[in-house]
TIFI-877870 format. One record per atom (N, C-alpha, C): atom name; residue in one letter; residue number from 1; x, y, z. Coordinates in steps of 0.001 Angstrom, whole numbers, plus 500000, padded with zeros to 6 digits. Layout:
atome->CA, residu->A, num->NUM, X->X, Y->Y, Z->Z .
...
END
This chain:
atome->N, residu->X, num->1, X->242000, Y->291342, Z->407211 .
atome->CA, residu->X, num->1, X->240603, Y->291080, Z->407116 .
atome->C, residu->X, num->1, X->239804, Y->292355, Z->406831 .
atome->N, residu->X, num->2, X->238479, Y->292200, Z->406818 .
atome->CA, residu->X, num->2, X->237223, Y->293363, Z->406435 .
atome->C, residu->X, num->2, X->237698, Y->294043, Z->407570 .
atome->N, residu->X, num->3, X->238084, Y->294594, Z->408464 .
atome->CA, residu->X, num->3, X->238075, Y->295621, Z->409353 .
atome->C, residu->X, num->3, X->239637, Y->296177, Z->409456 .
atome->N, residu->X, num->4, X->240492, Y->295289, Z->408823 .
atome->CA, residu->X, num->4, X->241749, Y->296305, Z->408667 .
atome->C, residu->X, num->4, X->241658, Y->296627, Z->407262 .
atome->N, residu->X, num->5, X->240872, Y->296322, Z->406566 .
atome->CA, residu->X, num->5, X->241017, Y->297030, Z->405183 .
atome->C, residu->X, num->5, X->239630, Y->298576, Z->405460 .
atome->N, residu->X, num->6, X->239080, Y->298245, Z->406374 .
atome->CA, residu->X, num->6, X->238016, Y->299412, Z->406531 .
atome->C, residu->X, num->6, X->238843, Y->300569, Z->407346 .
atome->N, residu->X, num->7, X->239625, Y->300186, Z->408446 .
atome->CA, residu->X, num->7, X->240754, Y->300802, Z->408932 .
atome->C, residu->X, num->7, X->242067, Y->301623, Z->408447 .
atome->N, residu->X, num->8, X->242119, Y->300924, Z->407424 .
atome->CA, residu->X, num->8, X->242947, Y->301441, Z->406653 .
atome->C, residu->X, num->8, X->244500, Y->300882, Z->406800 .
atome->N, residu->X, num->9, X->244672, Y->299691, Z->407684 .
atome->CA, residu->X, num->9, X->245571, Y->298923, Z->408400 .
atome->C, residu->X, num->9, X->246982, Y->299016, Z->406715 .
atome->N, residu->X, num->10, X->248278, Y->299179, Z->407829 .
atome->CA, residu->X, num->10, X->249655, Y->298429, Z->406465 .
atome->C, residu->X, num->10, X->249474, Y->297315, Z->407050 .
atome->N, residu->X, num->11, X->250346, Y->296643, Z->406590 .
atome->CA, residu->X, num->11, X->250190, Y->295213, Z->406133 .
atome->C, residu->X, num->11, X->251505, Y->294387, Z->407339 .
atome->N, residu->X, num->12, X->251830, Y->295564, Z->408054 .
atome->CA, residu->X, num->12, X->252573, Y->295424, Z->409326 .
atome->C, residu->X, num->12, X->251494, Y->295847, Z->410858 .
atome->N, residu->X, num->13, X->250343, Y->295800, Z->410613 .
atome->CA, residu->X, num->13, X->249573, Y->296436, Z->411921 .
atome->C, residu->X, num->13, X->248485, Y->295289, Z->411493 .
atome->N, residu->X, num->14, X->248156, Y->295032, Z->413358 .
atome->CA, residu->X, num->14, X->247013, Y->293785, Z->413187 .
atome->C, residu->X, num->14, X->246149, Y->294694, Z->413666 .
atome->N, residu->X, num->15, X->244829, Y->293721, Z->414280 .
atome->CA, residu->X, num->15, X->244085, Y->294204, Z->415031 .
atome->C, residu->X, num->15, X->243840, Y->292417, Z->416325 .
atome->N, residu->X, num->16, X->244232, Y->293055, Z->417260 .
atome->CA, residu->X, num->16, X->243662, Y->291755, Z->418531 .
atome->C, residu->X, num->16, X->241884, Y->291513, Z->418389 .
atome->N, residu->X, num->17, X->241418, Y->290820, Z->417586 .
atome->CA, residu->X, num->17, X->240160, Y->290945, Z->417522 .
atome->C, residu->X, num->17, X->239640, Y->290091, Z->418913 .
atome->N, residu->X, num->18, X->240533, Y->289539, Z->419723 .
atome->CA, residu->X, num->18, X->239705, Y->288698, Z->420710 .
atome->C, residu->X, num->18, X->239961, Y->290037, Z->421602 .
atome->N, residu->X, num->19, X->240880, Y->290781, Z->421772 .
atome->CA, residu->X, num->19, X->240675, Y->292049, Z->422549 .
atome->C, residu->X, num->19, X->239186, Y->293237, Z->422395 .
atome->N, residu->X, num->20, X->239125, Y->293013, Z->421684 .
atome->CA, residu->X, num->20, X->238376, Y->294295, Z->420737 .
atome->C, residu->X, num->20, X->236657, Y->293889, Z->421308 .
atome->N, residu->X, num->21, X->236223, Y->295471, Z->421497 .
atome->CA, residu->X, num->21, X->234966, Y->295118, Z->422158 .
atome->C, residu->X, num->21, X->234175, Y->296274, Z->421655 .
atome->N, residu->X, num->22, X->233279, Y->296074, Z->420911 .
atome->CA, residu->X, num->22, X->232460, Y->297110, Z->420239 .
atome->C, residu->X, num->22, X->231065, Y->296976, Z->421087 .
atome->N, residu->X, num->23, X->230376, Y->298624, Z->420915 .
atome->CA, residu->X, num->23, X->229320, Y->298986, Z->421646 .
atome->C, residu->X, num->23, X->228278, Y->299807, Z->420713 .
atome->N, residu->X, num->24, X->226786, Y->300177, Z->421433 .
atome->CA, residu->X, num->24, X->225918, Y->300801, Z->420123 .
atome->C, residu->X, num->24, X->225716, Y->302054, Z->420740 .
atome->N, residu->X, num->25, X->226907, Y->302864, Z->420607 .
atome->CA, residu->X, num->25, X->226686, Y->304494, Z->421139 .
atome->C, residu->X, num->25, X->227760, Y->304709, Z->421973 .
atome->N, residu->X, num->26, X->228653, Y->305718, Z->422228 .
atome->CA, residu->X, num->26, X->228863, Y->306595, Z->422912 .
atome->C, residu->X, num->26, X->228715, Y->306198, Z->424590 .
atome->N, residu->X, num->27, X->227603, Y->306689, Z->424687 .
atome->CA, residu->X, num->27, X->227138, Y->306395, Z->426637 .
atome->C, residu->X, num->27, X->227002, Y->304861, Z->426745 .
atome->N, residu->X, num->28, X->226349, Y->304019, Z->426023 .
atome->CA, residu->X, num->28, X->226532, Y->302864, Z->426209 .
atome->C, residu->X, num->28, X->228148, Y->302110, Z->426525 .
atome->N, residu->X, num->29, X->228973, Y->302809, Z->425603 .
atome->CA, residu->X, num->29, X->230571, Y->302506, Z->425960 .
atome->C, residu->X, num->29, X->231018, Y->302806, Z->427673 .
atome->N, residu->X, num->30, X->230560, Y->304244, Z->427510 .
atome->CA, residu->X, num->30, X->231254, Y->304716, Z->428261 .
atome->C, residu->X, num->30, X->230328, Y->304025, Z->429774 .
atome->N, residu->X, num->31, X->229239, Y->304559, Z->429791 .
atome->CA, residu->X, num->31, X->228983, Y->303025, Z->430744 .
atome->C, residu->X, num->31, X->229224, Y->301768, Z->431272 .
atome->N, residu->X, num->32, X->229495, Y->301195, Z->430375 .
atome->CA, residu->X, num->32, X->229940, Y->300062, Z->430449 .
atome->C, residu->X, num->32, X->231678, Y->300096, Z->430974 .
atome->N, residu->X, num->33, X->232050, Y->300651, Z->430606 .
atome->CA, residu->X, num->33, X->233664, Y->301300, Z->430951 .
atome->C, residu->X, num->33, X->234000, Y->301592, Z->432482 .
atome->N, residu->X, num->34, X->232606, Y->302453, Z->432783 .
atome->CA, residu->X, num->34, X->232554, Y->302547, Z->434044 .
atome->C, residu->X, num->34, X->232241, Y->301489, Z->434961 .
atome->N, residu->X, num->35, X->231063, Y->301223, Z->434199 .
atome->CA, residu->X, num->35, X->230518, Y->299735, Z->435684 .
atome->C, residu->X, num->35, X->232110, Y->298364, Z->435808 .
atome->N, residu->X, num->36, X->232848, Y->298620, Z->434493 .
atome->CA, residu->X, num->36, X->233950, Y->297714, Z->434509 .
atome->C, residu->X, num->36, X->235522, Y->298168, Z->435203 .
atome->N, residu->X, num->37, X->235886, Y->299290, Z->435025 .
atome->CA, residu->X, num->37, X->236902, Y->299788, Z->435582 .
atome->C, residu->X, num->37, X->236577, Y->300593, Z->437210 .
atome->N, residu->X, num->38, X->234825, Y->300839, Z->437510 .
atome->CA, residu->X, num->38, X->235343, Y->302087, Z->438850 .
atome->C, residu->X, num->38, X->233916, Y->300821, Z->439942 .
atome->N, residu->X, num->39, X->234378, Y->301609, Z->440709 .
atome->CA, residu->X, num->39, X->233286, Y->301157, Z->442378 .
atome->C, residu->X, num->39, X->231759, Y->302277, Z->442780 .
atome->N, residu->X, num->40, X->230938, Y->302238, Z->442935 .
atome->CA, residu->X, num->40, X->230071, Y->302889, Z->443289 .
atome->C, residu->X, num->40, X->230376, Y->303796, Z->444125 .
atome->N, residu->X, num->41, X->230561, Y->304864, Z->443980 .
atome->CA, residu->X, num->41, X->231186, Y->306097, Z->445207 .
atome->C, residu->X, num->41, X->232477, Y->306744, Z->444085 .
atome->N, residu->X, num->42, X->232860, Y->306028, Z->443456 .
atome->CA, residu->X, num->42, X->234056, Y->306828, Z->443106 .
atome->C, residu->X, num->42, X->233945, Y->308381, Z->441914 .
atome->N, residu->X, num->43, X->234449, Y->308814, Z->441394 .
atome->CA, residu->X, num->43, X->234092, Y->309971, Z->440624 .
atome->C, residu->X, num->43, X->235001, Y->309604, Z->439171 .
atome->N, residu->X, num->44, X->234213, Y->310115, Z->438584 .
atome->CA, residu->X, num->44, X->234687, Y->310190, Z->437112 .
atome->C, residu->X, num->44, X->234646, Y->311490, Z->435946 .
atome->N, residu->X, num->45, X->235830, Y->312088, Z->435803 .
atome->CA, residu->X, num->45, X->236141, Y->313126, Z->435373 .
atome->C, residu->X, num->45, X->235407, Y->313333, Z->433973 .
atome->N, residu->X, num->46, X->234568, Y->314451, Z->433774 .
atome->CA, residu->X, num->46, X->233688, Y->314457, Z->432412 .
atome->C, residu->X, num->46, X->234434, Y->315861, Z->431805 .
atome->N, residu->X, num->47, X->234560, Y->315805, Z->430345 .
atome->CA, residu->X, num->47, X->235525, Y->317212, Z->430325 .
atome->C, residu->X, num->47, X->233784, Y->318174, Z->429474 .
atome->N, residu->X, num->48, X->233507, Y->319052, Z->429645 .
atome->CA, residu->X, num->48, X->232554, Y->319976, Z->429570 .
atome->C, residu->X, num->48, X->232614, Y->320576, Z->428140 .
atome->N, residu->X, num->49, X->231642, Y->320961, Z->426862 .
atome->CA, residu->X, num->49, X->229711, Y->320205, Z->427604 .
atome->C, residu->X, num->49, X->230455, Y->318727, Z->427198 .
atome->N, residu->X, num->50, X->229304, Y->318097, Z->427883 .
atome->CA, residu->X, num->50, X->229082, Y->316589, Z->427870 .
atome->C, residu->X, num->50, X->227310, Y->316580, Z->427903 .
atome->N, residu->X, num->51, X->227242, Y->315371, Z->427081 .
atome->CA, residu->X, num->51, X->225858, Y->314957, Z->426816 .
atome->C, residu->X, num->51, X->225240, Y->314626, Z->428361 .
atome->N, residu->X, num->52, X->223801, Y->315274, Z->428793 .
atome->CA, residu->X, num->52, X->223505, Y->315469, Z->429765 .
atome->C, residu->X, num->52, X->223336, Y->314010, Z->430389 .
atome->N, residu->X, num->53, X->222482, Y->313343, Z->429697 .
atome->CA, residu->X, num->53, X->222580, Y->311573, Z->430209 .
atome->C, residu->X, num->53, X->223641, Y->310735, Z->430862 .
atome->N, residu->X, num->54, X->224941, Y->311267, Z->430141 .
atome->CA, residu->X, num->54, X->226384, Y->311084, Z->431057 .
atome->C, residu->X, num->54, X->225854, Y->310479, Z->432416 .
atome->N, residu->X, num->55, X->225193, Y->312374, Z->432997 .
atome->CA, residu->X, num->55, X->225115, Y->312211, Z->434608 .
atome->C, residu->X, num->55, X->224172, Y->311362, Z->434857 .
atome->N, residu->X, num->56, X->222582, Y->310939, Z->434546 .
atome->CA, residu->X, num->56, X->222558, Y->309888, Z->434549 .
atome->C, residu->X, num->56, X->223081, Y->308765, Z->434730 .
atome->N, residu->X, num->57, X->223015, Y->307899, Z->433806 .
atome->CA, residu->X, num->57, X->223763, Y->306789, Z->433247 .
atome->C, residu->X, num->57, X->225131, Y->306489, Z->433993 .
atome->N, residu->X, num->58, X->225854, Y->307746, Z->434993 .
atome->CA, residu->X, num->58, X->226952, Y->307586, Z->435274 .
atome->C, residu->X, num->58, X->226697, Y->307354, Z->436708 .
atome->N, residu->X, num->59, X->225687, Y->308494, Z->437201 .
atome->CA, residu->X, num->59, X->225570, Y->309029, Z->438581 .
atome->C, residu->X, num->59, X->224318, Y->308331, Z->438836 .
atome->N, residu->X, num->60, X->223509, Y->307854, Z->438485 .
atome->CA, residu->X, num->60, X->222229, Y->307115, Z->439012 .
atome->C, residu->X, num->60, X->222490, Y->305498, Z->438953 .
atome->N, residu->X, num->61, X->222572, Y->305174, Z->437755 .
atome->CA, residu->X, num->61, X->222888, Y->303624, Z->437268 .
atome->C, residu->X, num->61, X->224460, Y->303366, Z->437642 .
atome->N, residu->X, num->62, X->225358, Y->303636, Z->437463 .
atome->CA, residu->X, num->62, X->226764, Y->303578, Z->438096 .
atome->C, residu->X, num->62, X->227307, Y->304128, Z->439073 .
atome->N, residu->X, num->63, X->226372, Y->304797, Z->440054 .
atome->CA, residu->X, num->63, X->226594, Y->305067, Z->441406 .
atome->C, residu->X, num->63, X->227938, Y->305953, Z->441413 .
atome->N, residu->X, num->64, X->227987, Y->306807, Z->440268 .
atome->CA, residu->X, num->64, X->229663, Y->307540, Z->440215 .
atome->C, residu->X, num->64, X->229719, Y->308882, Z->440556 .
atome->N, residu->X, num->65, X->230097, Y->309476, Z->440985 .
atome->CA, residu->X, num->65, X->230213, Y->310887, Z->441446 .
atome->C, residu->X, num->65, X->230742, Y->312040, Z->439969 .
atome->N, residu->X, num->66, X->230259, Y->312503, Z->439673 .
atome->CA, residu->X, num->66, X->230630, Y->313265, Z->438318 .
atome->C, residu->X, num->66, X->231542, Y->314213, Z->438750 .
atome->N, residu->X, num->67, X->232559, Y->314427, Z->437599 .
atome->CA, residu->X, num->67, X->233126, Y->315964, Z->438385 .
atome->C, residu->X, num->67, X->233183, Y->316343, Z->436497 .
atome->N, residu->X, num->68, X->232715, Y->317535, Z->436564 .
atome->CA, residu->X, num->68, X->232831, Y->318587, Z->435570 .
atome->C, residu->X, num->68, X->234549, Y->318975, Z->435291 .
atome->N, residu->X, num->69, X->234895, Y->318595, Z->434089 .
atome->CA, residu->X, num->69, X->236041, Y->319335, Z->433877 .
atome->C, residu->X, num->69, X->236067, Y->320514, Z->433037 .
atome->N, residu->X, num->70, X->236016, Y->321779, Z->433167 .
atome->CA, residu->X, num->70, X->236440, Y->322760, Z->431866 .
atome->C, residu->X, num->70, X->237357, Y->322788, Z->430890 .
atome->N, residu->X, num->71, X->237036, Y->322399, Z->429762 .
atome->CA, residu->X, num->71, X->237917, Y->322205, Z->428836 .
atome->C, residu->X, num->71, X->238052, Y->323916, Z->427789 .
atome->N, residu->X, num->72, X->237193, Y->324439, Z->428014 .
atome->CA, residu->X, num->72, X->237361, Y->325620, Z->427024 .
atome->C, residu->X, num->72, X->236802, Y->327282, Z->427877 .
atome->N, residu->X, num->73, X->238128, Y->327706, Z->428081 .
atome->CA, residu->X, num->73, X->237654, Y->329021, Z->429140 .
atome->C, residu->X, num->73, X->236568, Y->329724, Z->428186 .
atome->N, residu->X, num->74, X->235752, Y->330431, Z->429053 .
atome->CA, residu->X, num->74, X->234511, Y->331294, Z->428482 .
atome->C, residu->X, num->74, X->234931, Y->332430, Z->428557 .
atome->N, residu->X, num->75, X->235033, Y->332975, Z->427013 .
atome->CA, residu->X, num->75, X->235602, Y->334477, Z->426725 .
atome->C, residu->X, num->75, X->234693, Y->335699, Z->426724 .
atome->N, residu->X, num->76, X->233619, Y->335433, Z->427274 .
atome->CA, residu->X, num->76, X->232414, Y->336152, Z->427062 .
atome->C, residu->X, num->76, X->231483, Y->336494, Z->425394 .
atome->N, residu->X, num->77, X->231812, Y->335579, Z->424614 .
atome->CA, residu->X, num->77, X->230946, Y->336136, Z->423271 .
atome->C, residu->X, num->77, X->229631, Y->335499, Z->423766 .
atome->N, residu->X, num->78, X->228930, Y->336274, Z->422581 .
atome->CA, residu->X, num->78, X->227864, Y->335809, Z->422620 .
atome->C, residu->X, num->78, X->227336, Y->335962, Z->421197 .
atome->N, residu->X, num->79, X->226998, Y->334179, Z->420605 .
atome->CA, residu->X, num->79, X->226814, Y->333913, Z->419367 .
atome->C, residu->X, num->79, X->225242, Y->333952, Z->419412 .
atome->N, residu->X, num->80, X->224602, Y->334808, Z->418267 .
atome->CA, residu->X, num->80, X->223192, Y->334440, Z->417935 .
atome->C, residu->X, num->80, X->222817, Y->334436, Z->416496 .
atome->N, residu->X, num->81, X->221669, Y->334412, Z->416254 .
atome->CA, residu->X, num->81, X->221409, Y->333748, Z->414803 .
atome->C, residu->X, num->81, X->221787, Y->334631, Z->413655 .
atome->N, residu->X, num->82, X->221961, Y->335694, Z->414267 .
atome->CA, residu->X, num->82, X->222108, Y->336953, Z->412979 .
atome->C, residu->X, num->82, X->223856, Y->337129, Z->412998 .
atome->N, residu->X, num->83, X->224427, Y->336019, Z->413852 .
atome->CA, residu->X, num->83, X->225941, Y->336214, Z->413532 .
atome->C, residu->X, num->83, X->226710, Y->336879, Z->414492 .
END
């Protein structure tokens, strides 16, 4: 169909379309992900930066405890406009 030819699907790979659950953004997913898989109190691992609303959306409206993960050690540069 239109979405395994947009996919780029062989002709041996489906797609479960009654599985399949599309969303309009990013935090809206991931929201929703949360209020469906965790409990109010529990924590949910964010790997760093993350879009600030996250904590929001995660920690106000989904009652989730954030934990910051570092994904990229800080080597000390320092980038500015002249390069």
């Amino acid at each position: 169909g239109y979405l395994g030819r947009i996919l780029k699907l062989s002709p041996d790979q489906s797609l479960d379309l009654e599985g399949m659950v599309l969303g309009a953004g990013c935090n809206a997913v991931l929201e929703n992900l949360c209020f469906c898989l965790t409990e109010p109190g529990n924590a949910v691992l964010l790997p760093t930066p993350y879009y600030a609303a996250f904590e929001f959306d995660l920690g106000a409206r989904a009652g989730l405890n954030i934990v910051a993960v570092n994904t990229m050690e800080f080597n000390g540069t320092n980038f500015t406009a002249d390069g």
